[in-house]
N, C-alpha and C positions, 0 to 999 in steps of 0.2 A: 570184146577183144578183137583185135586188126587180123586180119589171118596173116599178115603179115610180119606179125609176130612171132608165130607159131616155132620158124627155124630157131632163134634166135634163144626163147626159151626150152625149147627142148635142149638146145645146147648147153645153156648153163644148167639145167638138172643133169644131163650128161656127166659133167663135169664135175658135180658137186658131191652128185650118189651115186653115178652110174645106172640111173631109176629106178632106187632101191628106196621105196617109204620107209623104211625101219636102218635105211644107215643111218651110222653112228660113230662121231670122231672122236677116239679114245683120249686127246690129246684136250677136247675141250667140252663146251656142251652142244656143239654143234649134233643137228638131227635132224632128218627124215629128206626129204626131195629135194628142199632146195638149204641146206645146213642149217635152218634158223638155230640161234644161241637162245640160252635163257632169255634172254633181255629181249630178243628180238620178236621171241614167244607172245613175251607179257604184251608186248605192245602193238601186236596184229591178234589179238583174240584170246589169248591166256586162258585159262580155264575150260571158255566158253567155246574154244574149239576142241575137237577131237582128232590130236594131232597123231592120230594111227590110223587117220581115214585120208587116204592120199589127195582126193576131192576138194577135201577141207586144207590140207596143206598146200596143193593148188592157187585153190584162192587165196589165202594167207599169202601166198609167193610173190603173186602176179600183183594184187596191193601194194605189197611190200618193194617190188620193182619199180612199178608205179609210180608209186612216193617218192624213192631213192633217187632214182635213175631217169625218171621219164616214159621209159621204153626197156624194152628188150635188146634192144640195136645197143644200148647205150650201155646197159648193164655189160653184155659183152665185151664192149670194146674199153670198159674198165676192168674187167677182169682176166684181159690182152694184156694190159700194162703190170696190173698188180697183182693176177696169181689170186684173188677173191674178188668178190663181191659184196 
């Protein structure tokens, strides 16, 4: 990982949990550091992570950003427009 990264996600966990591993959005299944949903769970590690160890939802996030977005920069400045990620 870029350490030039590092603002950028720190920001969207800011943002998402206010860096609480154990938040949780009552409104959907959104959970832990960086909100994964159900769906979002199953298909960055599902079972096989342990998604109450922040380390491990870390990395799940940072993949997950990865994949999505590119970058950290990028994830931001789409969750600038649309309020998530």
């Amino acid at each position: 990982m870029s350490q030039e990264w590092l603002d950028p996600l720190l920001e969207l966990v800011g943002r998402e949990s206010s860096y609480n591993p154990n938040a949780d959005n009552p409104k959907s299944s959104a959970a832990g550091l960086f909100q994964f949903l159900d769906g979002t769970r199953k298909n960055y590690g599902g079972n096989k992570v342990d998604w109450s160890d922040p380390y491990q939802q870390t990395l799940a996030g940072i993949q997950y950003v990865t994949d999505r977005y590119g970058n950290p920069t990028k994830a931001l400045q789409f969750w600038d427009k649309n309020k998530w990620y």
